[in-house]
C-alpha positions as MATLAB code, in Angstrom:
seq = 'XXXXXXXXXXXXXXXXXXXXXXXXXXXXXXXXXXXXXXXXXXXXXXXXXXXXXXXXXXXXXXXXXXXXXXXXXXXXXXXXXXXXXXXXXXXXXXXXXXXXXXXXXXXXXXXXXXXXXXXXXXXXXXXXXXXXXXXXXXXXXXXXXXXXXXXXXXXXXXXXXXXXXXXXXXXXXXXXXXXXXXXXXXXXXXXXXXXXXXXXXXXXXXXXXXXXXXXXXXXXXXXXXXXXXXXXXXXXXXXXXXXXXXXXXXXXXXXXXXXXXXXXXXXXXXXXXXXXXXXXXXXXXXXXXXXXXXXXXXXXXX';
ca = [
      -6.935   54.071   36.460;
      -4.586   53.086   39.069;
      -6.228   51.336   42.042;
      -4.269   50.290   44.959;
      -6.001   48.425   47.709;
      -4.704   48.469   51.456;
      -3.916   45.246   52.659;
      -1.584   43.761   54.869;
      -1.640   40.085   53.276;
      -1.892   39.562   49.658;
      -3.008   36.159   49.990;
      -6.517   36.882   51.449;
      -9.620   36.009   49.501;
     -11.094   39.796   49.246;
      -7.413   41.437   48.493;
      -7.370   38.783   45.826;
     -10.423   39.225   44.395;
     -10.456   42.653   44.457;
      -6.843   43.029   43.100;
      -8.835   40.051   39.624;
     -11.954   42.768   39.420;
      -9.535   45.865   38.895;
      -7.661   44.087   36.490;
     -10.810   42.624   34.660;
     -12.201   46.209   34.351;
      -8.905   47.349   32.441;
      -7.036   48.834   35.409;
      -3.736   49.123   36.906;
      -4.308   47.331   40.475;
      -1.155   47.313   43.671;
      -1.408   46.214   46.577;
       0.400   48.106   49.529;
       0.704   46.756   53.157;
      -0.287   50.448   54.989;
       1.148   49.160   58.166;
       4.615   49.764   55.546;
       3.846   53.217   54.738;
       5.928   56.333   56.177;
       3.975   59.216   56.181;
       5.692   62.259   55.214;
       3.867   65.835   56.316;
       5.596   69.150   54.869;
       5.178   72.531   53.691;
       5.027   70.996   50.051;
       2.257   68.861   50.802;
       1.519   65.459   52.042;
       3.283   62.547   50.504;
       4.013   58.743   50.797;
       7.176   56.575   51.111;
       6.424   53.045   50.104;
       9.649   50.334   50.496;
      11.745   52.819   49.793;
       9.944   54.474   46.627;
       7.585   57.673   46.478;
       3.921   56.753   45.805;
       2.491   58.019   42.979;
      -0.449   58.367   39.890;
      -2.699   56.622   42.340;
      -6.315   57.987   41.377;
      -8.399   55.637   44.075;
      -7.952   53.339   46.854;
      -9.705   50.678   48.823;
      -8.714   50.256   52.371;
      -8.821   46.905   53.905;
      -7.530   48.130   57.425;
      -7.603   45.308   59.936;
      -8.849   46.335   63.866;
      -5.433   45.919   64.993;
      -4.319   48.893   63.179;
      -7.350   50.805   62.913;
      -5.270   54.417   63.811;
      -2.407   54.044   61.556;
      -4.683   52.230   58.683;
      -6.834   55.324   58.775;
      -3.986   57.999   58.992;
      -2.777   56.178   55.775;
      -6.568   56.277   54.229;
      -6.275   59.673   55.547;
      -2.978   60.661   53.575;
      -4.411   59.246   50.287;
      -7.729   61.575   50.214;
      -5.031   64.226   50.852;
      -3.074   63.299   47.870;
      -6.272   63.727   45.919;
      -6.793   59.758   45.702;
     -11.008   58.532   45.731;
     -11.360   56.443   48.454;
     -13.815   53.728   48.471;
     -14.427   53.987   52.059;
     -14.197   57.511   53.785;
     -11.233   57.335   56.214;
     -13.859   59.368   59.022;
     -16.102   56.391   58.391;
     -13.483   53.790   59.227;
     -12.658   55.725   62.804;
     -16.649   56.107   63.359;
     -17.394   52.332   62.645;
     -14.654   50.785   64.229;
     -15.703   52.445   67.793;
     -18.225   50.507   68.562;
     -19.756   52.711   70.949;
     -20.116   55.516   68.822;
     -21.450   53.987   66.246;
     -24.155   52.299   68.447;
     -24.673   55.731   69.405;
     -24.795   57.161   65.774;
     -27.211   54.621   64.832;
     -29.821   55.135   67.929;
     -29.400   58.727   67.055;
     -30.738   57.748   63.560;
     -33.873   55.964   65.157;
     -32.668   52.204   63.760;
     -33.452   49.512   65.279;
     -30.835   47.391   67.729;
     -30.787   45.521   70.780;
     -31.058   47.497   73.731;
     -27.594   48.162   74.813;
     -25.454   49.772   78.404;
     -22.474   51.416   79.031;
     -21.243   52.547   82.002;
     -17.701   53.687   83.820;
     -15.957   51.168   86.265;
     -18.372   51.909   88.690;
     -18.020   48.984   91.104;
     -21.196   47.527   92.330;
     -22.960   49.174   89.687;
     -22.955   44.749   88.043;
     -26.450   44.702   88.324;
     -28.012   47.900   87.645;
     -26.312   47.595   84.147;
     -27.870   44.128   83.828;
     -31.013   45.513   84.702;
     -30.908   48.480   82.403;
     -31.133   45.500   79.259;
     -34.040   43.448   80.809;
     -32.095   41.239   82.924;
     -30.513   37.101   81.888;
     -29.674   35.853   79.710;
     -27.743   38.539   78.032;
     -24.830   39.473   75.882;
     -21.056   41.214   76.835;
     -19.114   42.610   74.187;
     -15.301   44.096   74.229;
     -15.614   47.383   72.678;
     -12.294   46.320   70.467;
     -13.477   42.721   69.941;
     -13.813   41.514   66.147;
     -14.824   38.341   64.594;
     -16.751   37.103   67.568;
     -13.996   36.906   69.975;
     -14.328   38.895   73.145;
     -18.154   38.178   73.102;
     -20.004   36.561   75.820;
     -23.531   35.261   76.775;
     -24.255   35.232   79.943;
     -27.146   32.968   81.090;
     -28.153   33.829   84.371;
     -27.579   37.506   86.364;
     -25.041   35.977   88.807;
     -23.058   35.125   85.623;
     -23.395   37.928   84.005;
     -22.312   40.081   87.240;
     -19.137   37.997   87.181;
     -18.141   38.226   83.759;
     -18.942   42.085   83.927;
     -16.381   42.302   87.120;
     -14.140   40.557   85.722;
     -13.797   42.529   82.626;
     -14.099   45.985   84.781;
     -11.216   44.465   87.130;
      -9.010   44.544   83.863;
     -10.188   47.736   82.828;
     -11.274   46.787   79.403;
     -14.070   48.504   78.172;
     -17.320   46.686   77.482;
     -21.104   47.222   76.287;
     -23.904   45.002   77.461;
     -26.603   44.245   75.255;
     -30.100   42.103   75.682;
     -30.351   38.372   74.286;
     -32.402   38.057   71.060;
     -33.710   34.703   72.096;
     -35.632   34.551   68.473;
     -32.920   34.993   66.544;
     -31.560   31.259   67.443;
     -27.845   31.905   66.624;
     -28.380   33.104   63.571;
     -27.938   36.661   61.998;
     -28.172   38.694   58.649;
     -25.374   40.618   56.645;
     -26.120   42.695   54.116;
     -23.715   43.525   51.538;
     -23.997   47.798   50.752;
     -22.220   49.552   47.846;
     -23.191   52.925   47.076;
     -26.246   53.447   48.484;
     -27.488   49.571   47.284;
     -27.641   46.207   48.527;
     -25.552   44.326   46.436;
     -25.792   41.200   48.310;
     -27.181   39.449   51.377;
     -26.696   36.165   53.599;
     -28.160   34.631   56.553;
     -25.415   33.226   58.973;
     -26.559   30.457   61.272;
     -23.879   29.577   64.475;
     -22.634   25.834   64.870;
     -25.082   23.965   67.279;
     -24.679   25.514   70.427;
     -23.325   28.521   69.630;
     -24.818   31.781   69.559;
     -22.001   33.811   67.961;
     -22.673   33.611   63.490;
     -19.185   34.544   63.190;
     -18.080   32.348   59.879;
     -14.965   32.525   61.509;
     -16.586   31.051   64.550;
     -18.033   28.240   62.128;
     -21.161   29.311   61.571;
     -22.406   28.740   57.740;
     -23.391   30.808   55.323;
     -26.626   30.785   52.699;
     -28.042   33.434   50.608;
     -31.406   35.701   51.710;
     -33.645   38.192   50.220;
     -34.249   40.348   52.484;
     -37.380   41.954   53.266;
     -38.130   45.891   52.147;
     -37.683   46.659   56.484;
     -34.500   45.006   56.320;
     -33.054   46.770   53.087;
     -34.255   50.072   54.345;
     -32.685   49.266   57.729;
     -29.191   48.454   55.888;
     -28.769   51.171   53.763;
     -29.962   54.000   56.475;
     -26.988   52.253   58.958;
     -24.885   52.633   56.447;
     -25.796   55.940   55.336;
     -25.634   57.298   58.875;
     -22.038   55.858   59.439;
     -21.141   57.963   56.100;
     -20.009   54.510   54.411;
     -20.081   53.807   50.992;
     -18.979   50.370   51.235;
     -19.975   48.404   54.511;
     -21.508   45.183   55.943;
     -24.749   45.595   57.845;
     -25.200   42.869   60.525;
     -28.936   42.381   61.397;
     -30.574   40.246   63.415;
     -34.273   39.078   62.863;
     -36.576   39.799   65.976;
     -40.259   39.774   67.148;
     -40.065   44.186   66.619;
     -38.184   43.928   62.906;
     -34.422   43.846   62.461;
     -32.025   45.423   64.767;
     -28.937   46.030   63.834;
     -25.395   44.672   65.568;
     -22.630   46.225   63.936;
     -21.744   47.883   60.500;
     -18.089   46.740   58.962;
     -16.118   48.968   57.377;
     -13.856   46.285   55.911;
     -16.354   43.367   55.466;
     -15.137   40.189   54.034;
     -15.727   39.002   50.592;
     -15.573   35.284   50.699;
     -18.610   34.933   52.851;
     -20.873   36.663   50.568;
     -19.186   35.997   47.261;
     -19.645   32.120   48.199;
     -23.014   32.367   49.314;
     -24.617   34.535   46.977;
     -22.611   33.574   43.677;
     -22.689   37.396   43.103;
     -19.297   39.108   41.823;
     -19.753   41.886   44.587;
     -15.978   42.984   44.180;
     -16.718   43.933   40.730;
     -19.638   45.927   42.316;
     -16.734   47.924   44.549;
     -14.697   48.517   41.355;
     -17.594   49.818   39.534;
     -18.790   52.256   42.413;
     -14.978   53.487   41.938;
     -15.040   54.243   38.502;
     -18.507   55.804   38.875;
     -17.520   58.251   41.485;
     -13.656   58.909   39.341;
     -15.468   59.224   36.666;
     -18.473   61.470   37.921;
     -15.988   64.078   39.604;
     -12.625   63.116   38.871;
     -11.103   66.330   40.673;
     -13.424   65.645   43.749;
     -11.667   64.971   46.814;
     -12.350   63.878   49.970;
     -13.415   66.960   52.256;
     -14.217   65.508   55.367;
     -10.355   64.888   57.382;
];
């Protein structure tokens, strides 16, 4: 097969490792930079210019679309399926999973568990009805397009919180307000899904003093076996968010685990380091299941 994975720097630890596992299974792996991809749309049917040359004979892909260029990442995903190219990860998926909103929305809708969470227009003075509506200080303010921690904020007391939340509103950036897991300490669960399995899992505890996990944010990694409530909890999230392959952060609380956020483009290093489990080999091997189950199956859902 000819597997081309979507990534904008070659040089990262997952596009790396994916790019060994394709070749260690026997196949042809490329790399393309999507944010380098003209689109072209015609009566002959969709097609792809790629530095200057056609792409062709690609029979799968796995997108590693960065936030930043969530809508053009997808519309390339998107162009792929159309070619008749398997897709690792559903190009609807990405679009659902990288809004947070909807996806909260998709998950409550599922009956999951997740900390109780508010939206609301810029409706000034409405600072402390929304704080009210998660149980009051200390409590949490997210950017709807923040990623890796940033544009996350706890607020300790109400007056804080009504600040931050005015702030934000007074720059018209959108933002969900969540309640403070005080139990979880700083720390929170990802779980690693591939085809309907946990392949992997680790516990992420923030530096002292922090309460984001972020890795990025410094928090460390170790490896977790996760309870039969938490595996259940990470492969329905996933499931409901159609994704095939997809990070499932949890956090542990007094009522079970409640889920933060499923990534459509998690990291590999993370996991890979903590676990000692070869979980790009497990995205490979979903691919050549699916190619090889239905090779003339294409995506149906644009």
């Amino acid at each position: 097969m000819k597997i081309a994975i979507l990534s904008r720097n070659p040089q990262l630890y997952s596009t790396k490792r994916l790019l060994q596992a394709i070749q260690e299974a026997g196949h042809e792996g490329i790399i393309v930079d999507h944010s380098l991809c003209d689109l072209i749309i015609e009566q002959e049917g969709p097609s792809i210019i790629y530095k200057g040359q056609k792409v062709t004979g690609v029979d799968a892909i796995i997108p590693r679309i960065g936030a930043s260029v969530t809508f053009y990442g997808t519309a390339v995903v998107r162009q792929f399926e159309l070619m008749g190219a398997f897709s690792a990860v559903n190009s609807q998926a990405i679009v659902r999973s990288r809004d947070k909103l909807r996806s909260l929305q998709i998950l409550s809708k599922a009956g999951l568990g997740m900390p109780k969470t508010a939206f609301t227009n810029f409706s000034k003075g409405g600072e402390k009805q929304l704080i009210e509506h998660v149980g009051g200080a200390p409590l949490i303010i997210k950017l709807l397009e923040g990623t890796q921690g940033l544009g996350v904020v706890l607020a300790e007391t109400k007056k804080a919180g009504q600040s931050v939340i005015e702030a934000f509103h007074g720059l018209k950036a959108r933002i969900i307000v969540q309640e403070f897991i005080k139990e979880a300490k700083g720390a929170d669960i990802r779980a690693f899904v591939v085809n309907g399995k946990v392949v992997g899992a680790m516990k992420r505890q923030g530096a002292e003093g922090e309460f984001r996990s972020n890795l990025h944010r410094g928090g460390k990694a170790t490896v977790i076996k996760l309870s039969r409530v938490e595996k259940q909890a990470a492969l329905k999230a996933a499931k409901a968010l159609g994704l095939d392959v997809a990070g499932v952060d949890m956090l542990q609380s007094d009522r079970g685990p409640l889920i933060l956020e499923v990534n459509s483009s998690p990291g590999l290093e993370g996991i890979e380091k903590a676990t000692g489990l070869n979980i790009a080999g497990e995205i490979v091997g979903f691919i050549e299941e699916m190619v090889k189950k239905s090779p003339s199956k294409r995506a149906t859902e644009q």
